[in-house]
FIVOZA-670874 format. One record per residue (C-alpha): residue number from 1; chain; z, y, x. Coordinates in nm, 3 decimals. Example, Ala and Ser with C-alpha at 12.3 -4.5 7.8 and 13.67 -1.06 7.14 Angstrom:
     n   chain         z         y         x
     1       A     0.780    -0.450     1.230
     2       A     0.714    -0.106     1.367
END
This chain:
     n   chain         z         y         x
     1       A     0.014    17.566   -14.206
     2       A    -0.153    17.725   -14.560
     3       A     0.090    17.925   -14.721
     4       A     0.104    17.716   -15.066
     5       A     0.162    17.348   -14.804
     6       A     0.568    17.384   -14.821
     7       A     0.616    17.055   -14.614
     8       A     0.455    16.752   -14.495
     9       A     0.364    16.555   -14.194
    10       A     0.070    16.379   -14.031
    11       A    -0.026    16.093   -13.810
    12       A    -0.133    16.162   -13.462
    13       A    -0.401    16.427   -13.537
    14       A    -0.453    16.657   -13.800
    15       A    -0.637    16.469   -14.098
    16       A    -0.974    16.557   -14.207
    17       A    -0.850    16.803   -14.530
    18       A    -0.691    17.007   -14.270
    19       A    -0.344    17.037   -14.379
    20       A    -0.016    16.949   -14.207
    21       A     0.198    16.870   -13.892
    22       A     0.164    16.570   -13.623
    23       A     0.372    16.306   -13.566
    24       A     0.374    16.012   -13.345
    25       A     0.387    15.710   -13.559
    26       A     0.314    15.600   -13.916
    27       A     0.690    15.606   -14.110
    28       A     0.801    15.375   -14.363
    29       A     0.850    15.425   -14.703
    30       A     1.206    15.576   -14.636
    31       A     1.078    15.819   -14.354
    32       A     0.818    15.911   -14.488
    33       A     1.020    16.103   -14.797
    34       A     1.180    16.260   -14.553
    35       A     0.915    16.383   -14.326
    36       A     0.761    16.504   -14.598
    37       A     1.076    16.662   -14.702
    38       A     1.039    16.581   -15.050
    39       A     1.391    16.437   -15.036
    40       A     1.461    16.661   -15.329
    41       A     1.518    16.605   -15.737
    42       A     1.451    16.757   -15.994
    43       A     1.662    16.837   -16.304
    44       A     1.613    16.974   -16.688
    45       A     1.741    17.260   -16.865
    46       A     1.731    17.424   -17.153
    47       A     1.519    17.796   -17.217
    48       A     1.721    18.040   -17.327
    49       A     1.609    18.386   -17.464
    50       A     1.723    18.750   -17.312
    51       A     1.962    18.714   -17.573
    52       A     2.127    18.368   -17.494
    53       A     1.931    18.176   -17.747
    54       A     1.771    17.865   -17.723
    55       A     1.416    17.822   -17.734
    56       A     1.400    17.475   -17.900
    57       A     1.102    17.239   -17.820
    58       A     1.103    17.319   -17.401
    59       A     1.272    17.250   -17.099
    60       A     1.216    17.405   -16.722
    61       A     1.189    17.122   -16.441
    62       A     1.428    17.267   -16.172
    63       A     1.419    17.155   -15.787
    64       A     1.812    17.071   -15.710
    65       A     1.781    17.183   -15.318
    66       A     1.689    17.565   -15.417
    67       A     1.704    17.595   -15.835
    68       A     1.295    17.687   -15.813
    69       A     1.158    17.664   -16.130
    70       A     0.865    17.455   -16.127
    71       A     0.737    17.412   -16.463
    72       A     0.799    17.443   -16.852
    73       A     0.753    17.159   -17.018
    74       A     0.818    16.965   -17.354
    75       A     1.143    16.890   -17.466
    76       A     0.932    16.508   -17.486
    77       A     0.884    16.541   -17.087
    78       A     1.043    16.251   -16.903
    79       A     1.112    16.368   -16.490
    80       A     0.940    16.128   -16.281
    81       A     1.146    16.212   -15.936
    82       A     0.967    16.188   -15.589
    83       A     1.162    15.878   -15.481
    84       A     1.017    15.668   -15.813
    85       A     0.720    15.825   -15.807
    86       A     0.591    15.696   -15.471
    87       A     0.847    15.351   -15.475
    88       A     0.582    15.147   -15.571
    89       A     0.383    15.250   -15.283
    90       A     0.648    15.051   -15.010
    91       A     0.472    14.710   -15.174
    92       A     0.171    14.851   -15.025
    93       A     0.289    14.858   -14.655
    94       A     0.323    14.461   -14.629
    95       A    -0.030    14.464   -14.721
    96       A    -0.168    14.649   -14.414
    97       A    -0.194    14.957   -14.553
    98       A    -0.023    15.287   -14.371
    99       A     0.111    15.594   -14.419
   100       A    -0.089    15.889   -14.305
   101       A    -0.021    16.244   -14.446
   102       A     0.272    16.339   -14.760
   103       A     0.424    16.648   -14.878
   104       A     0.418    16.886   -15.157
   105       A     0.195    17.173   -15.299
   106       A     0.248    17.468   -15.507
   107       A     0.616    17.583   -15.438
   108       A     0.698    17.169   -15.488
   109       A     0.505    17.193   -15.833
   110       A     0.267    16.877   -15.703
   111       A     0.358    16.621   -15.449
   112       A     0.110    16.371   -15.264
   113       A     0.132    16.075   -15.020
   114       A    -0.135    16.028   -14.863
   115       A    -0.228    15.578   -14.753
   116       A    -0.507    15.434   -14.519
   117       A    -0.608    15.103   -14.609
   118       A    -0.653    14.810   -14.371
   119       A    -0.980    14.761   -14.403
   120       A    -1.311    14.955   -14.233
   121       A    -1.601    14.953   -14.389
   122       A    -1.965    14.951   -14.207
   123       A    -2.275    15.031   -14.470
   124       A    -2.578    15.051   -14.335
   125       A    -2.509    15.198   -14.021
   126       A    -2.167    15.406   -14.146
   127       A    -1.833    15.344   -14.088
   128       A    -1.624    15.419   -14.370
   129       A    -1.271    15.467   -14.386
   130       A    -1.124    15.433   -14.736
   131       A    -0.816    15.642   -14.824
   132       A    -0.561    15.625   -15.103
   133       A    -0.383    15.954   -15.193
   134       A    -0.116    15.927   -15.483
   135       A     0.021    16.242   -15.643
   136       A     0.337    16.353   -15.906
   137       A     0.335    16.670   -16.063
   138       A     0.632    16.877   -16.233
   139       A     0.540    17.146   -16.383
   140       A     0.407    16.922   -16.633
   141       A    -0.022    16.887   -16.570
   142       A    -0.018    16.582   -16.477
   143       A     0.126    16.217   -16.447
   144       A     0.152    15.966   -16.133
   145       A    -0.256    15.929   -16.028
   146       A    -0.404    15.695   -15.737
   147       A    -0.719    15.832   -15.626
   148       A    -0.957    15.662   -15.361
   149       A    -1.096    15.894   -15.096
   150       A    -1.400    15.716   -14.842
   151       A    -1.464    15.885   -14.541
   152       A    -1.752    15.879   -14.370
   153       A    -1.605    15.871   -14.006
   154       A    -1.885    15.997   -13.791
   155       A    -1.842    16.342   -13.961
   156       A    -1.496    16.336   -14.170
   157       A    -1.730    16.393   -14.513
   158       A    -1.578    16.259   -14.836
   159       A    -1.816    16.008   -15.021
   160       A    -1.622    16.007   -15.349
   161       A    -1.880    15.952   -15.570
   162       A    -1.815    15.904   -15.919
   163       A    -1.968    15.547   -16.039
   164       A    -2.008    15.413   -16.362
   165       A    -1.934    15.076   -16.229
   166       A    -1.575    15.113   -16.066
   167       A    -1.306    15.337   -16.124
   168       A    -1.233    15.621   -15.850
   169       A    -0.875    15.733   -16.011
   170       A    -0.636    15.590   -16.214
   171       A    -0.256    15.623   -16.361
   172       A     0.007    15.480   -16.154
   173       A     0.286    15.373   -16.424
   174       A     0.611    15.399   -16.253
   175       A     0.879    15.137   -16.356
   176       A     1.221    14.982   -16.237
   177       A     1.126    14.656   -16.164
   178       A     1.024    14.474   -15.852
   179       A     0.875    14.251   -15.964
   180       A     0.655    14.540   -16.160
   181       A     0.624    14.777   -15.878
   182       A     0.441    14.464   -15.679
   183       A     0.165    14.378   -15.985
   184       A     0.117    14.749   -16.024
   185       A     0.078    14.800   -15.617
   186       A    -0.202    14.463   -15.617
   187       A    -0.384    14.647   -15.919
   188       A    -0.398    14.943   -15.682
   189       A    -0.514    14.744   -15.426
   190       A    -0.771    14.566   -15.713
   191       A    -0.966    14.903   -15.822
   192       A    -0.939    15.052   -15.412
   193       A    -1.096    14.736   -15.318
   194       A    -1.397    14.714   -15.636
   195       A    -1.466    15.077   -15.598
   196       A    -1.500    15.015   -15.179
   197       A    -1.760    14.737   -15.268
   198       A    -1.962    14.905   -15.549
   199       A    -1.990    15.221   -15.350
   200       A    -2.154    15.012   -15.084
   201       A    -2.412    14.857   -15.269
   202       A    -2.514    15.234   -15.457
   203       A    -2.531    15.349   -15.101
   204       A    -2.745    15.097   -15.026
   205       A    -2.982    15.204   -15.363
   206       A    -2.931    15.643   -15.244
   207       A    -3.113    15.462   -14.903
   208       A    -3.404    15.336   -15.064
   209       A    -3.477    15.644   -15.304
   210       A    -3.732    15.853   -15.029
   211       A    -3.721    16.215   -15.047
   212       A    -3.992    16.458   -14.948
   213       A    -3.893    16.773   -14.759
   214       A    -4.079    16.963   -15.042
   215       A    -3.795    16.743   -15.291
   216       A    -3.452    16.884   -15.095
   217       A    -3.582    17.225   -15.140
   218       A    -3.635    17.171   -15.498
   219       A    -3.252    17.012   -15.478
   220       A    -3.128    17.328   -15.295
   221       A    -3.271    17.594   -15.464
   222       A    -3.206    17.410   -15.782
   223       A    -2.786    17.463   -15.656
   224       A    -2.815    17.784   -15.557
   225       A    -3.093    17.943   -15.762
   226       A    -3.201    18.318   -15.775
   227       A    -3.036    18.551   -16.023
   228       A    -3.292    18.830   -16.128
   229       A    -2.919    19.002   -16.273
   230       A    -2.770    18.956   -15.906
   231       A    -2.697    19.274   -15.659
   232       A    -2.844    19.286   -15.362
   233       A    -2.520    19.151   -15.177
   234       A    -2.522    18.846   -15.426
   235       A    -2.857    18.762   -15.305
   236       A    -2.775    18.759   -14.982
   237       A    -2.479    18.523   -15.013
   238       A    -2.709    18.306   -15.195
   239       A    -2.916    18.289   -14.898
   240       A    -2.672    18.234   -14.679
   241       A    -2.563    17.940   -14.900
   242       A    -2.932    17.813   -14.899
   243       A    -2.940    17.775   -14.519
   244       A    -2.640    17.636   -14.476
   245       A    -2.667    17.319   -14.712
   246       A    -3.094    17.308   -14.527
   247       A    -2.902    17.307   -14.197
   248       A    -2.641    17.058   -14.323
   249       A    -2.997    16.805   -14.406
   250       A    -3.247    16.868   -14.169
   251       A    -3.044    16.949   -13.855
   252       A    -2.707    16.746   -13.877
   253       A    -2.710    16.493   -13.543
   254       A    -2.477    16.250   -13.742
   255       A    -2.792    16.253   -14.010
   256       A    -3.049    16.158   -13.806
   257       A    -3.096    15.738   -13.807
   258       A    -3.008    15.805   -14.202
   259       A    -3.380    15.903   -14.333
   260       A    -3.511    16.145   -14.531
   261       A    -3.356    16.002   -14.851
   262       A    -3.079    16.035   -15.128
   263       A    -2.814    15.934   -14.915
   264       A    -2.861    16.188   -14.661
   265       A    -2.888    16.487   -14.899
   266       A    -2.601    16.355   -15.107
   267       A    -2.417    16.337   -14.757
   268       A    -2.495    16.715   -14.684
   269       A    -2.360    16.811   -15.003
   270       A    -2.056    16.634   -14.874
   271       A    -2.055    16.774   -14.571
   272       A    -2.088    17.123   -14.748
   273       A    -1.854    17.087   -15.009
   274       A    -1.602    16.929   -14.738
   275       A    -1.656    17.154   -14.434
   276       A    -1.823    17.429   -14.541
   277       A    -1.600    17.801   -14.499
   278       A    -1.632    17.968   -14.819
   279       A    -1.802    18.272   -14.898
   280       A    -1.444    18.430   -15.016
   281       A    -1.146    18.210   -14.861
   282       A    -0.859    18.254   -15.057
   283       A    -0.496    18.167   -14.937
   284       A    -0.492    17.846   -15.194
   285       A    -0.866    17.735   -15.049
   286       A    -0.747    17.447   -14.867
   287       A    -0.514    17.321   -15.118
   288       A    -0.734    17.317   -15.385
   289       A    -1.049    17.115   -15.156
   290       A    -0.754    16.872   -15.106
   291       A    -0.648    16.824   -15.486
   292       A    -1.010    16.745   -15.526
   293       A    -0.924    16.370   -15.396
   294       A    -0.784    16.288   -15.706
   295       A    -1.001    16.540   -15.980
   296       A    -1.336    16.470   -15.807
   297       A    -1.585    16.704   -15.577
   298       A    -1.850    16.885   -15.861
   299       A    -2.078    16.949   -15.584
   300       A    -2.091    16.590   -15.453
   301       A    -2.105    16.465   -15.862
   302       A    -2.347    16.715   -15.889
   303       A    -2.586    16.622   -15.607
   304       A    -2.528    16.232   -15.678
   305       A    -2.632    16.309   -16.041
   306       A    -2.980    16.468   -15.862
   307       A    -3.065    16.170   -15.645
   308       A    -2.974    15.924   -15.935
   309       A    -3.235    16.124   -16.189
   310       A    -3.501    16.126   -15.989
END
């Protein structure tokens, strides 16, 4: 397990961002806290300086079950605790949708479960599996966020395009009541549901936009271009990066009924910006390919802004 992964579990296999532990079957609500062993609150105090004084304006958010420090934050900051945070999300199990991965990043600093839903999608010829991941923060950069995460099952890429017709993320507004939690868990289910169906009919329009072999080579040098400035091992790894997004088009199997068009390239970019090792891999590598669920993929934006101008 990555070093900055403190805890969590999985479902039968390890999940396609890589991270975590298997278990057997997918927990409820209750287990799943546990599993994820983010049975833990956290509590406020005040900052003090070397000298005992306060430092009015701030608090530190402090996990209970080992007095970690996990974030300064305004005196204004309300604690959202794991348990409320993710409460909403047991509405959500009566609806078909499961449990598949939870746990906590950063020393406990940002906590995630992880949802499939119910339903499979076929588009074209592609089975897509949409995902729900919903994450809490304390160290105070963030609130409660739902993000939806499709992915293409054939290869495990992540098709989270960003569409100007349906949300991809969204606030998740914690509150007491039942009868609350259940509207806000349906308006979860709401934008998962519209974003599932818009993304199907742009993939439809990315299959219908043709692109000449000349055209992805355009598209690839265009993302990694050539730096007259660069040393001589900087154009190298720029080469390298070159032929592995050309493999990633012209010579993936799972890419070959697709056609030379803008879904396929914008499905290599996936398939790079999911799979690909990086150049450098830092210890936090994984972690941070995994927080881009909820904050979005540039590369995938980036090649999806490509296909759609041309």
């Amino acid at each position: 397990m990555s070093a900055n992964v403190e805890t969590m579990f999985s479902v039968r296999t390890t999940p396609w961002h890589g991270l975590g532990e298997v278990i057997a079957e997918a927990p409820n609500f209750e287990t799943a806290i546990r599993l994820a062993g983010l049975d833990w609150n956290v509590y406020q105090t005040d900052l003090l300086t070397d000298g005992g004084l306060p430092i009015p304006g701030f608090k530190a958010n402090i996990r209970d079950m080992d007095d970690k420090v996990l974030g300064v934050v305004s005196d204004r900051y309300k604690v959202v605790q794991n348990r409320e945070a993710f409460q909403f999300t047991e509405e959500l199990l009566g609806k078909g949708v499961r449990y598949e991965t939870a746990g906590s990043l950063q020393e406990g600093k940002k906590t995630w479960i992880l949802a499939k839903l119910p339903n499979e999608y076929i588009i074209g010829e592609d089975q897509i599996s949409p995902y729900l991941v919903f994450f809490n923060s304390h160290d105070g950069s963030g609130s409660i966020r739902c993000a939806i995460t499709p992915i293409r099952v054939v290869c495990q890429n992540t098709l989270n395009l960003a569409l100007s017709t349906a949300k991809r993320s969204w606030s998740a507004v914690h509150t007491q009541s039942i009868a609350n939690r259940m509207q806000e868990a349906s308006q979860t289910l709401f934008f998962a549901e519209k974003y599932m169906t818009e993304l199907g009919r742009e993939i439809f329009q990315l299959q219908k936009v043709s692109l000449s072999d000349k055209k992805v080579m355009e598209y690839i040098d265009e993302f990694f271009p050539d730096d007259v400035t660069a040393t001589p091992a900087q154009r190298r790894n720029t080469r390298t990066l070159r032929e592995d997004l050309k493999r990633r088009y012209f010579d993936a199997p799972d890419l070959t009924y697709v056609g030379n068009n803008a879904y396929k390239f914008v499905n290599a970019v996936s398939d790079f910006a999911t799979h690909a090792a990086p150049l450098r891999q830092t210890s936090t590598y994984r972690e941070n390919l995994f927080l881009k669920t909820v904050e979005g993929n540039a590369l995938i934006d980036r090649a999806y802004g490509m296909v759609k101008a041309a």
